[in-house]
N, C-alpha and C positions, 0 to 999 in steps of 0.2 A: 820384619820382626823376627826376630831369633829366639830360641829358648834353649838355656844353658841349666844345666847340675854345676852344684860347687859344691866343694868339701876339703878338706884340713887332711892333712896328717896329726895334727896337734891334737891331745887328746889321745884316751883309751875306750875299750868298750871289758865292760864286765859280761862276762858269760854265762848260762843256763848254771851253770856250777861253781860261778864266782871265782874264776881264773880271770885276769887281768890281764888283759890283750892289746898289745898294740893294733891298731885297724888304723882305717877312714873312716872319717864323719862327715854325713851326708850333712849339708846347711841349709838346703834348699834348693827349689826350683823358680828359675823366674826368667822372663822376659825383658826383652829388650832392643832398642836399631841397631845398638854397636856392646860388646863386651860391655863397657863403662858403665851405658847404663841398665844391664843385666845385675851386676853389681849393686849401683845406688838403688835399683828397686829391693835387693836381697837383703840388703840393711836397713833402709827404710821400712821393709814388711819384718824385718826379724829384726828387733831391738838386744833380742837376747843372743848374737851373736856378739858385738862389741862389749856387751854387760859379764857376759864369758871371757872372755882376756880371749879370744880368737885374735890371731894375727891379721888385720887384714890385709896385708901381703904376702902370705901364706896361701892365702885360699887358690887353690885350682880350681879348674873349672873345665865342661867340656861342651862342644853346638851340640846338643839334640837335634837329628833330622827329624823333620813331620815325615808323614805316610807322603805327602804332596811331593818334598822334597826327593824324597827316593822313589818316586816316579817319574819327576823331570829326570833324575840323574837316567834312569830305564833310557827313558824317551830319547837322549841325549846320545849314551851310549849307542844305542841300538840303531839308531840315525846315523851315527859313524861308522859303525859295525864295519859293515863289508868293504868299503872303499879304503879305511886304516888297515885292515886284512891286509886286502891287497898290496899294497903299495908296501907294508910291511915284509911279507913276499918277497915281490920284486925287487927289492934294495936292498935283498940279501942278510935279513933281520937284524937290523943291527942293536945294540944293546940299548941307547937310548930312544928308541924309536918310539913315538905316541903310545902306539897300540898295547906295549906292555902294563901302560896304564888304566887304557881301558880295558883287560884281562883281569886286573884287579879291581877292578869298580862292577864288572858285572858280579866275580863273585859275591862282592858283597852286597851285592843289591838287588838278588835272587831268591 
């Protein structure tokens, strides 16, 4: 099960002092096995989505990681760690080599 945010570009938000702002609007949060049906739940639980002229082909959307999630990725990384290092290393770094990826996955999952 996945949990995704979606939101529009479509749509303004009025400000503390009533300036007219283009932004993003948040739609919701919701669950789901696959995209698709993240979605059919988010309109299903929010009728006033469709009832708004929202596009729904517009809507983006992004995965939420749980806490769990970004502990397997830890786990994961961290289990490749030194043997990606090295071999990185030794084969004279080259630019698409694994480990540049996992260099970016630890930062962000620190």
């Amino acid at each position: 099960m996945f949990k995704y945010i979606f939101y529009t570009d479509e749509g303004y938000t009025i400000s503390p002092n009533d300036d007219i702002l283009e932004s993003f609007q948040i739609l919701g949060f919701e669950n789901g096995k696959t995209l698709q049906g993240g979605i059919s739940n988010l309109l299903e639980n929010n009728h006033w989505i469709e009832k708004s002229k929202f596009d729904i082909e517009k809507i983006k959307y992004k995965t939420i990681l749980s806490s769990k999630d970004i502990e397997n990725l830890r786990t994961l990384i961290n289990y490749l760690w030194d043997d990606e290092k090295k071999h990185f290393e030794e084969s004279e770094k080259p630019k698409d080599h694994i480990f540049h990826i996992l260099k970016q996955l630890k930062l962000i999952t620190n």
